[in-house]
C-alpha positions as CSV (number, residue, x, y, z in Angstrom):
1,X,48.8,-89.8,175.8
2,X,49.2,-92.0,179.0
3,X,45.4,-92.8,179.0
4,X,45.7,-93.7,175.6
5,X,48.5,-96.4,175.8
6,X,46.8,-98.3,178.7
7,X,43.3,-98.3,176.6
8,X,45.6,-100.1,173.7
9,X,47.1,-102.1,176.4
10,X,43.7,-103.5,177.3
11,X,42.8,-104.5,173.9
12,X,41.2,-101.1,172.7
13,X,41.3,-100.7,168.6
14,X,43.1,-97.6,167.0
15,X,41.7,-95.6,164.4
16,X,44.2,-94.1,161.7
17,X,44.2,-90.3,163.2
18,X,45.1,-91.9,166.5
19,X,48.0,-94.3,164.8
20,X,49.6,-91.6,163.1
21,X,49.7,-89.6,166.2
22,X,51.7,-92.4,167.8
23,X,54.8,-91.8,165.5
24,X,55.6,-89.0,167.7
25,X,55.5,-90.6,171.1
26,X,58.4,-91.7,173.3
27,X,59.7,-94.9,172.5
28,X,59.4,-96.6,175.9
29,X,55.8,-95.4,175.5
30,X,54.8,-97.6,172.8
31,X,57.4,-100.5,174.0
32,X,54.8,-100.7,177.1
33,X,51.4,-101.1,174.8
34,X,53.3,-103.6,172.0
35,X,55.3,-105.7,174.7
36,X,52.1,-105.6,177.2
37,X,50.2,-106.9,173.7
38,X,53.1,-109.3,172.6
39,X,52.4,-111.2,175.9
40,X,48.6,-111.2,176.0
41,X,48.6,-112.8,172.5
42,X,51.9,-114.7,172.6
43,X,52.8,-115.1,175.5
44,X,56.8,-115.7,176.0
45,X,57.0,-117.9,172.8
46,X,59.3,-116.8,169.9
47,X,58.6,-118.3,166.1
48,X,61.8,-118.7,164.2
49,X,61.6,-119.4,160.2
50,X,63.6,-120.1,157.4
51,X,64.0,-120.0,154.1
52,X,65.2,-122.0,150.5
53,X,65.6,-119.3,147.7
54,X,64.3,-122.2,145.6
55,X,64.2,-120.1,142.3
56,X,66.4,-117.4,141.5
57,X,66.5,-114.3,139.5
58,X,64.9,-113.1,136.3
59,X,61.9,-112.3,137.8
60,X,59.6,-110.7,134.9
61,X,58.0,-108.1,137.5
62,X,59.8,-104.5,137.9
63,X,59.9,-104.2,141.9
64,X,62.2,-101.4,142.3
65,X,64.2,-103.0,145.5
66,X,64.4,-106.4,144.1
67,X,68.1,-108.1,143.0
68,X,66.1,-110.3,140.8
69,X,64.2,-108.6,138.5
70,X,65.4,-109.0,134.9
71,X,65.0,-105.4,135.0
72,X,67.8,-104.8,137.0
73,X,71.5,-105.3,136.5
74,X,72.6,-107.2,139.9
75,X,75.2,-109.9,140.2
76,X,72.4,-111.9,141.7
77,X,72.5,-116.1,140.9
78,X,70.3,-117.1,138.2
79,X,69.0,-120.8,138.3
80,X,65.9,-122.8,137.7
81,X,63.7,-124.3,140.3
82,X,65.9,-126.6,142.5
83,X,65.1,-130.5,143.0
84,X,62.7,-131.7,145.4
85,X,66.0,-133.7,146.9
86,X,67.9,-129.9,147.6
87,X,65.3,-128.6,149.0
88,X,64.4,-131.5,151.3
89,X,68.2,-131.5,151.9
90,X,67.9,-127.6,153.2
91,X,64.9,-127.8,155.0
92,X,65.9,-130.8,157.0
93,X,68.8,-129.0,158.2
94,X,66.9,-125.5,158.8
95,X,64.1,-126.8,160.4
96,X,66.6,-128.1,163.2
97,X,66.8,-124.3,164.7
98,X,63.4,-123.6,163.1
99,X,59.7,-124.1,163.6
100,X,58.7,-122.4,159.6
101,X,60.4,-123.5,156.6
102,X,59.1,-121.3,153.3
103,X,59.9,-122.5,149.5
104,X,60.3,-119.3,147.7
105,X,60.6,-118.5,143.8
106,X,61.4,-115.4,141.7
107,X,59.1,-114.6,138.8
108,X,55.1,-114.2,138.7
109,X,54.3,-117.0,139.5
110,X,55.4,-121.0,138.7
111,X,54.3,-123.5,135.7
112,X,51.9,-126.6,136.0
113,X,54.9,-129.4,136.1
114,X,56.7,-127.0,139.0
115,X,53.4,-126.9,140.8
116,X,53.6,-130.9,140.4
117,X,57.3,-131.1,141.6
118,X,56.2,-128.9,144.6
119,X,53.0,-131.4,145.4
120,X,55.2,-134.0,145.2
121,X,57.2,-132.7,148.2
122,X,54.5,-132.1,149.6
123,X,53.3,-135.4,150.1
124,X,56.7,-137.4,150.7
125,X,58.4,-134.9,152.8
126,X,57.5,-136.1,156.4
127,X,57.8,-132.5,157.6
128,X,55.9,-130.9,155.3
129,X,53.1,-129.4,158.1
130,X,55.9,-127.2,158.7
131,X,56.0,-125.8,155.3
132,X,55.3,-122.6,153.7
133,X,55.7,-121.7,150.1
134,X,55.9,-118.4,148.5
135,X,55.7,-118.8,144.6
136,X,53.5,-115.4,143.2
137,X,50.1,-114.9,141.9
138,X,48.8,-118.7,141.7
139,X,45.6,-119.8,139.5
140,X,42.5,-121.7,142.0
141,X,43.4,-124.9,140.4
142,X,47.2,-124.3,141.7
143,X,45.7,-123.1,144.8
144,X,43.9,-126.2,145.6
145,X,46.7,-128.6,144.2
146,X,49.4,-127.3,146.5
147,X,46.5,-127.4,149.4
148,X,45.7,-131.1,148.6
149,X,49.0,-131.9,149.1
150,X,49.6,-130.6,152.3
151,X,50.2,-127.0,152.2
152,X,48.9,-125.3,155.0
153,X,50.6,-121.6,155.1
154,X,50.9,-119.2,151.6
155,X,53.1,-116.2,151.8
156,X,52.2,-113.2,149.6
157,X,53.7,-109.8,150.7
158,X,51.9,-106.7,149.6
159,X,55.2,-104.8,149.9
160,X,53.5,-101.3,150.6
161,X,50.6,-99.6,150.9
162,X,48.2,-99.4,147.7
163,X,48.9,-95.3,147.3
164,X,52.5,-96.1,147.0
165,X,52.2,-99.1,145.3
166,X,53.2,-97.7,141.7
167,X,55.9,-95.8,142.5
168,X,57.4,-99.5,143.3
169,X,56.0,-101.6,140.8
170,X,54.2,-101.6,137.1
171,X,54.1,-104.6,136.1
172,X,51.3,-106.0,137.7
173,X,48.5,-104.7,140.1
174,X,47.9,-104.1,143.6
175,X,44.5,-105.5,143.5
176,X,46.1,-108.8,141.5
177,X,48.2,-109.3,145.0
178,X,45.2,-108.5,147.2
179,X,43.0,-111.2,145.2
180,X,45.3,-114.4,145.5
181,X,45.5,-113.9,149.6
182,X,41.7,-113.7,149.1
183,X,41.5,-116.4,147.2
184,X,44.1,-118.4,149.3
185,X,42.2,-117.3,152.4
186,X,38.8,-118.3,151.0
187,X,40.4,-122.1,150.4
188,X,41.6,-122.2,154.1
189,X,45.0,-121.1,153.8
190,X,47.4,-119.7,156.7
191,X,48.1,-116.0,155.4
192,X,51.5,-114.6,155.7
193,X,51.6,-111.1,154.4
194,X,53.7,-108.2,155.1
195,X,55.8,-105.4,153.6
196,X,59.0,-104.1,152.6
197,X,59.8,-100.7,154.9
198,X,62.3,-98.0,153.9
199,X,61.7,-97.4,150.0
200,X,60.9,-93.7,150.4
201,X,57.1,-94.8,151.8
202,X,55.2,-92.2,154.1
203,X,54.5,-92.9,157.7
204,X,50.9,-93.2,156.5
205,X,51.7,-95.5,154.0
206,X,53.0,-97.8,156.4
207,X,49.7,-97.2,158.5
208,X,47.7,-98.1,155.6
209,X,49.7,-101.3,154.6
210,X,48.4,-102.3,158.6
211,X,45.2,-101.6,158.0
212,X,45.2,-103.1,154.9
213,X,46.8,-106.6,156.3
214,X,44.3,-106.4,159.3
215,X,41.1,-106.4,156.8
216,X,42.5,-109.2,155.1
217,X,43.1,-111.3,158.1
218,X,46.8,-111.6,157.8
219,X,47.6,-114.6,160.4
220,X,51.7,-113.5,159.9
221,X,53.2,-110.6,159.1
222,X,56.5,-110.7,158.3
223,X,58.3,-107.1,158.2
224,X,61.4,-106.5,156.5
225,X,63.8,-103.5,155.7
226,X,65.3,-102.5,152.9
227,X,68.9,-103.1,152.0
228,X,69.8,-101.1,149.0
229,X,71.6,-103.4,146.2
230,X,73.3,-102.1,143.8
231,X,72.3,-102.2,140.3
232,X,68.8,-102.0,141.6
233,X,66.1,-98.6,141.6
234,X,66.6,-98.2,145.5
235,X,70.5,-98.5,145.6
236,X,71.2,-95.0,146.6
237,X,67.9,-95.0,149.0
238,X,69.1,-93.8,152.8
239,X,68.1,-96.7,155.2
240,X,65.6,-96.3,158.2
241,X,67.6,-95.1,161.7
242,X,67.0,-98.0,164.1
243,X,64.5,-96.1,166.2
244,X,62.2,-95.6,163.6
245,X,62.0,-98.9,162.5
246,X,61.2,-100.1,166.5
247,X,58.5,-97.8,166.2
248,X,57.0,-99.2,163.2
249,X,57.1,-102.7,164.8
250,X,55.2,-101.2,167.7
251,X,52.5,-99.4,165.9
252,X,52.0,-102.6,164.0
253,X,51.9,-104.8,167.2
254,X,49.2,-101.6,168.3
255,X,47.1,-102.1,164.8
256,X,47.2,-105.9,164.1
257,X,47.3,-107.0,167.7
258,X,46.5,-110.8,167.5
259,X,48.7,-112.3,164.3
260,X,52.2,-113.2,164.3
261,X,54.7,-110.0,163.6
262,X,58.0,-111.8,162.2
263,X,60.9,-109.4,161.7
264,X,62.9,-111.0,158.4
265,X,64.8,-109.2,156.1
266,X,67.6,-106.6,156.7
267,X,67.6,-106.6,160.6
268,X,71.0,-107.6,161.3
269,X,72.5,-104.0,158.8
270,X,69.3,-101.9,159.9
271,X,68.9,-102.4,163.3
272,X,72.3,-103.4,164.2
273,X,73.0,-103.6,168.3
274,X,69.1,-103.2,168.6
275,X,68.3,-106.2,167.2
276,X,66.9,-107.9,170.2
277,X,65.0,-104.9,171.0
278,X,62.5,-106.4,168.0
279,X,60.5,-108.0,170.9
280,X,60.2,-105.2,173.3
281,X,58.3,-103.3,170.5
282,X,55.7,-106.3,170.0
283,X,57.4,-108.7,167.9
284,X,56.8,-112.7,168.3
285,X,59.1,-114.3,165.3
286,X,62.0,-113.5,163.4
287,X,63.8,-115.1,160.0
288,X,66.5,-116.6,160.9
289,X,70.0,-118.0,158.2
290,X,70.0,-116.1,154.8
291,X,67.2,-114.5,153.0
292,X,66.5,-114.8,149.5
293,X,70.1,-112.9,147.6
294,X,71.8,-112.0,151.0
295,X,73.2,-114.1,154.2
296,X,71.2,-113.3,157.2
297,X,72.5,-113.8,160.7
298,X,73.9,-117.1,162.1
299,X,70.9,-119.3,164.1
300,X,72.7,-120.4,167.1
301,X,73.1,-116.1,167.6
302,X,69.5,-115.9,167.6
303,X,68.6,-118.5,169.7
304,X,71.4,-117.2,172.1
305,X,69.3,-114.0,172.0
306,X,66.2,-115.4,172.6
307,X,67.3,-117.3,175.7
308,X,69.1,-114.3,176.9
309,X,66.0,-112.4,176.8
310,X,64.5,-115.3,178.5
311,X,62.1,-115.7,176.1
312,X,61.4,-119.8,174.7
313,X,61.5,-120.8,171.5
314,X,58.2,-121.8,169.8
315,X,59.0,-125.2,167.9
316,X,55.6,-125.0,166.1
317,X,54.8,-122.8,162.5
């Protein structure tokens, strides 16, 4: 066991078999390997992002944790694609604690005149290198668009593994999410891809979502954890115990090694007084404000608990 964590520690790659078997070491075990590979890859840097819920609610798709599916009935805001002027307005003012600002949209994906509006900002927004977007499956001709006007990072989670894919969504494919980070990455896009933890997946689920990310040459990986809504498929699901999820950020950190591991989405109800244990088990970035239907945790906390750590804040994407 011991011999095993200081061969990870020195760069060595894990097989499945060997992941799985990590699950059941002591915590403090795999906090050596991920924080001893957190500083050989990132040194003491911390990314913070943010985000604009640019495009809210019915969402076509049938994800079974999401507020804004049309299949579900959530008091979630509905409202079209914001102006180019909001979300300038919001990113100025995010990217003062940030170094990632993401435009996100519900539904399947955006029309041609939204693509426009979005190119648009692109090119006039003198920050825009700091931009992300996240806005579904997108056509090569969208792809290239956004790209010629300055988009430099696409976010695409997968959500879960492939296996347990279907038992969270129907309405489109695994392999349909799988081809637009190919695609994306074939153009010369930044990859940011990750899941959605807690929805009654296996241990080797979450193994194979890793793998998975790592063959597709993920350069982020944003992890989040679900928080139940009500109204939604998931709303009586029992979250992950704090422990657990640590571990899963370590054996992540122990799979992926080299790309970003951001920890977004339910952190501050999951984790709770273990937040700022995030980077002892390997992770380099965390979402910071609100999410996409829920308020997230106040920026000048986070950066209080980054300095604390005495860890510096990385002002680049």
């Amino acid at each position: 066991m011991e011999k095993l964590i200081l061969e990870i520690v020195d760069g060595r790659q894990v097989n499945e078999d060997e992941v799985l078997k990590l699950f059941d070491f002591d915590i403090e075990e795999l906090f050596l390997a991920a924080t001893k590979l957190r500083k050989k890859y990132k040194g003491n840097k911390v990314k913070i992002c943010s985000i604009i819920n640019a495009k809210s609610g019915q969402c076509s798709e049938d994800c079974k944790f999401c507020a804004q599916s049309a299949h579900h009935k959530t008091s979630v805001n509905v409202y079209p694609l914001v102006s180019n002027e909001k979300i300038e307005e919001v990113s100025n003012k995010a990217l003062e604690n940030a170094g990632c600002f993401g435009i996100v949209s519900s539904g399947n994906n955006l029309t041609d005149e939204e693509i426009d509006r979005l190119c648009d900002l692109l090119q006039k927004h003198k920050k825009a290198d700091h931009f992300g977007a996240s806005v579904g499956h997108l056509s090569d001709e969208s792809l290239l668009k956004l790209k010629n006007a300055g988009l430099k990072k696409l976010h695409h989670n997968l959500e879960t593994s492939e296996s347990f894919f279907p038992n969270i969504c129907t309405t489109h494919s695994y392999e349909e999410r799988k081809d637009t980070i190919k695609r994306a990455k074939a153009l010369g896009y930044e990859i940011c891809s990750g899941g959605l933890f807690g929805m009654g997946e296996s241990v080797k689920d979450r193994v194979e979502l890793a793998f998975t990310l790592k063959d597709l040459g993920a350069d982020s990986v944003p992890m989040n954890f679900l928080m139940p809504v009500k109204g939604t498929a998931l709303e009586n699901v029992v979250p992950l115990m704090p422990t657990e999820i640590l571990k899963t950020i370590a054996v992540f950190r122990i799979i992926l090694q080299t790309p970003d591991i951001m920890i977004c989405g339910g952190r501050e109800i999951n984790l709770r007084d273990l937040q700022s244990m995030i980077f002892y088990a390997g992770a380099n970035g965390t979402m910071s404000g609100g999410y996409l239907t829920t308020w997230g945790r106040d920026p000048q906390a986070d950066k209080q608990m980054i300095k604390d750590l005495g860890l510096e804040i990385d002002p680049h994407r």
